[in-house]
Residue frames relative to the residue before (quaternion, step in Angstrom):
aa qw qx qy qz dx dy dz
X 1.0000 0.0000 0.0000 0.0000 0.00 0.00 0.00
X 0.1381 -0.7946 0.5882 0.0606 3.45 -0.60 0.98
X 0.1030 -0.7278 0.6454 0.2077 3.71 -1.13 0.62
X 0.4786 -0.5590 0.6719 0.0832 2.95 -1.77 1.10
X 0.8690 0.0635 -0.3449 0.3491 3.59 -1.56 0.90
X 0.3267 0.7879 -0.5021 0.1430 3.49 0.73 0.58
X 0.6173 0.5477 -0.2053 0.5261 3.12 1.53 -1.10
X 0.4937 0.3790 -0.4335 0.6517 3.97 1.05 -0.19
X 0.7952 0.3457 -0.3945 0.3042 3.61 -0.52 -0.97
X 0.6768 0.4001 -0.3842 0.4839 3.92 0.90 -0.21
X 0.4048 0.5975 -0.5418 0.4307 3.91 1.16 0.18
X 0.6990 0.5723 -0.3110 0.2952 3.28 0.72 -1.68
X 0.5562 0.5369 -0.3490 0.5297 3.46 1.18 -1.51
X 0.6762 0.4864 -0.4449 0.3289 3.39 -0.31 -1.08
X 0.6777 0.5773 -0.1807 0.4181 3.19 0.65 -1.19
X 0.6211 0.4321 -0.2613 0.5994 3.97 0.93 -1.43
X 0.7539 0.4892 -0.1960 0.3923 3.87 0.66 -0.55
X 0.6245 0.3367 -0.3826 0.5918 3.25 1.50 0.01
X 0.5391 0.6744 -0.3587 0.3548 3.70 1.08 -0.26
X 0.6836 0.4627 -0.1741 0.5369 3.19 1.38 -1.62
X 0.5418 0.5903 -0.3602 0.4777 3.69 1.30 -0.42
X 0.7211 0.4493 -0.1769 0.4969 3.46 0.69 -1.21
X 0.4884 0.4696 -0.3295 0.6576 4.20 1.38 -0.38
X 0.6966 0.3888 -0.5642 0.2127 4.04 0.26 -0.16
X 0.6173 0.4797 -0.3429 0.5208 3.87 -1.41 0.02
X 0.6976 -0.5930 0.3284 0.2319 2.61 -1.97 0.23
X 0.0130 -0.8705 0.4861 0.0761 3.86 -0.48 0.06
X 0.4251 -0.6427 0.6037 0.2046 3.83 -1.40 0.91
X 0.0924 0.7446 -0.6494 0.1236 3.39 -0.55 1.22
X 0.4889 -0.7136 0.4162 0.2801 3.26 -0.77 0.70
X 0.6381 -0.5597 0.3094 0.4288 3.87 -0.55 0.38
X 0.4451 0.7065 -0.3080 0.4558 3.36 1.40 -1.56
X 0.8901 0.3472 -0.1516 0.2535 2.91 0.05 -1.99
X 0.6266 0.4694 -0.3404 0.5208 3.57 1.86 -0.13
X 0.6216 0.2537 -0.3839 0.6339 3.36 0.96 -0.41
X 0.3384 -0.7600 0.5411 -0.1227 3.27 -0.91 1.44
X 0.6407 -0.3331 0.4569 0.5194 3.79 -0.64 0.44
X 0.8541 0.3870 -0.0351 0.3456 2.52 -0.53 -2.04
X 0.6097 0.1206 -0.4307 0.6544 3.79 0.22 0.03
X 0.6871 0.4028 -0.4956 0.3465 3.74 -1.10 -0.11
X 0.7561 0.1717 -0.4043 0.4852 3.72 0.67 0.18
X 0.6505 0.4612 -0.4931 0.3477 3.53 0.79 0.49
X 0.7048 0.3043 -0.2490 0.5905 3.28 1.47 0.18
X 0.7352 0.1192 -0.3804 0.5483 3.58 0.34 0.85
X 0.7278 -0.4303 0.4457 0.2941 3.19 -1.57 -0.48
X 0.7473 0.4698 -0.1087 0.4572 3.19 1.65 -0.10
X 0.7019 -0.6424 0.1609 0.2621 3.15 -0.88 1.37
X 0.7483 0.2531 0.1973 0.5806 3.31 1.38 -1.68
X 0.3128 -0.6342 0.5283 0.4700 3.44 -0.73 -0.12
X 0.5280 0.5456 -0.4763 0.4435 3.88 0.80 0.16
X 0.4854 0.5182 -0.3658 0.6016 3.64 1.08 -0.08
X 0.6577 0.4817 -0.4299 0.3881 3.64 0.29 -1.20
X 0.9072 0.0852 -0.1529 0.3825 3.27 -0.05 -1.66
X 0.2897 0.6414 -0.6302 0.3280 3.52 0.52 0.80
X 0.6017 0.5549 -0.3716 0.4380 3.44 1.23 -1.83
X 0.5919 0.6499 -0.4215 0.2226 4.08 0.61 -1.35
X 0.2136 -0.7391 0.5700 0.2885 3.16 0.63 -1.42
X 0.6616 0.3966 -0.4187 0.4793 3.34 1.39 0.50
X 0.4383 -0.6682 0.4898 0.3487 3.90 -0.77 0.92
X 0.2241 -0.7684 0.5883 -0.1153 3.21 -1.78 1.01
X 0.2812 0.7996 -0.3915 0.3582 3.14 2.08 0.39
X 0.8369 -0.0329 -0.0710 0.5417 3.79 0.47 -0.37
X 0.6560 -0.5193 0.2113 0.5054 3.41 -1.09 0.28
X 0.6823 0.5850 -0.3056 0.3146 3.38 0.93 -1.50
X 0.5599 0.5193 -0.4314 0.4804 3.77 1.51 -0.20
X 0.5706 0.5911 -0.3698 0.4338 3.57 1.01 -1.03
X 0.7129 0.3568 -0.3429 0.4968 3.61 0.58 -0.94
X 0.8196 0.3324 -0.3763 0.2760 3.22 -0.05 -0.19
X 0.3447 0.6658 -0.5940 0.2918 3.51 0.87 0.90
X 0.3609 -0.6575 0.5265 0.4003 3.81 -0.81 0.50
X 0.4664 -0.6786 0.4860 0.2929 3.51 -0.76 1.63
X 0.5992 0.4704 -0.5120 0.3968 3.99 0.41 -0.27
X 0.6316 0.5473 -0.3599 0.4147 3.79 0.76 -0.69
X 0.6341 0.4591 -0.3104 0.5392 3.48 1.06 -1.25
X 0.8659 0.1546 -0.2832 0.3822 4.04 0.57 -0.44
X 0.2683 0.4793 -0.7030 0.4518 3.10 0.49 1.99
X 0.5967 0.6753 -0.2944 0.3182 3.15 0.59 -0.84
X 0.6169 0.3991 -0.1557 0.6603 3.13 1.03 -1.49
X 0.5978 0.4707 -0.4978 0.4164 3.99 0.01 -0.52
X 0.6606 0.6507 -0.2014 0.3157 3.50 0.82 -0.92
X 0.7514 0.2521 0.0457 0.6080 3.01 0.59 -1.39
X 0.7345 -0.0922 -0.2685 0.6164 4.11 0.60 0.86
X 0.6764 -0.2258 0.6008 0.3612 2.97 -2.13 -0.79
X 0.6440 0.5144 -0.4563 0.3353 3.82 0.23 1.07
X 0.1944 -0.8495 0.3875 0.3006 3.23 0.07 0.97
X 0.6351 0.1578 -0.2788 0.7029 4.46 0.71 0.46
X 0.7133 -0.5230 0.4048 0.2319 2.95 -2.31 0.03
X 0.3791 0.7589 -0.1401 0.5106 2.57 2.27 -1.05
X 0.5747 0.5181 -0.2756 0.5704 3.74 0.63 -1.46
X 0.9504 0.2191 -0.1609 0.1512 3.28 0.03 -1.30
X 0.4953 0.5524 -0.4023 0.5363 3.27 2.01 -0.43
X 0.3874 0.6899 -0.4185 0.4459 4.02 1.14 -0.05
X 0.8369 0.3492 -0.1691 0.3860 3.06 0.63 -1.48
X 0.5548 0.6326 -0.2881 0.4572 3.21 1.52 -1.03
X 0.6185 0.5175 -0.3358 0.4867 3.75 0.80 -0.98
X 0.8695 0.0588 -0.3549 0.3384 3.69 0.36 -0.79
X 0.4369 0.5979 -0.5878 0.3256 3.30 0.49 1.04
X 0.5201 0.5796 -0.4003 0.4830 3.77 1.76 0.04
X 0.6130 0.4842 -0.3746 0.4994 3.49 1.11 -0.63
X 0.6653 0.4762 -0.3816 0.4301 3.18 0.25 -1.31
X 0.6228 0.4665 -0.3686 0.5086 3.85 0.57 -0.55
X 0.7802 0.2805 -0.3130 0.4633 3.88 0.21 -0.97
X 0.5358 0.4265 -0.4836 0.5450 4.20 1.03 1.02
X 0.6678 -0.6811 0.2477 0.1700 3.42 1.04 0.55
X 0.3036 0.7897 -0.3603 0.3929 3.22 2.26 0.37
């Protein structure tokens, strides 16, 4: 008895295993690139994350502006505008739905 797709189904592994290899440690991702289309309009009201924090009213142009937003202001905001209850809550989520995308899900 011979089985048939083993040799596809261990390409794939190989493949999910160099992905999950290449996701270990620490990495600079741009916010954009975690808040994604796609998760920013299934969790807010907004198209983009350029939509998002334009909507804030707080500037996000460099990092040192980003830190200084008071994080309680930034999670009303966010309480507002999805179903997360902090930014924290939600850039969590937003990250592992970037991984879970860069393993090929």
């Amino acid at each position: 008895m011979k089985v048939e797709g083993l040799d596809e189904l261990s390409k794939q592994l190989d493949n999910l295993a160099q992905k999950a290899r290449e996701l270990d440690g620490t990495h600079n991702v741009s916010l954009t690139e975690v808040l994604s289309p796609a998760f920013v309009s299934a969790h807010t009201r907004f198209a983009n994350a350029d939509e998002f924090f334009e909507a804030s009213g707080f500037t996000f142009q460099s990092k040192e502006e980003f830190e200084a937003i008071p994080e309680g202001e930034l999670d009303k905001f966010v309480q507002s505008v999805s179903s997360f209850g902090s930014w924290q809550e939600m850039l969590q989520a937003a990250s592992q739905a970037w991984a879970v995308k860069r393993l090929g899900f």
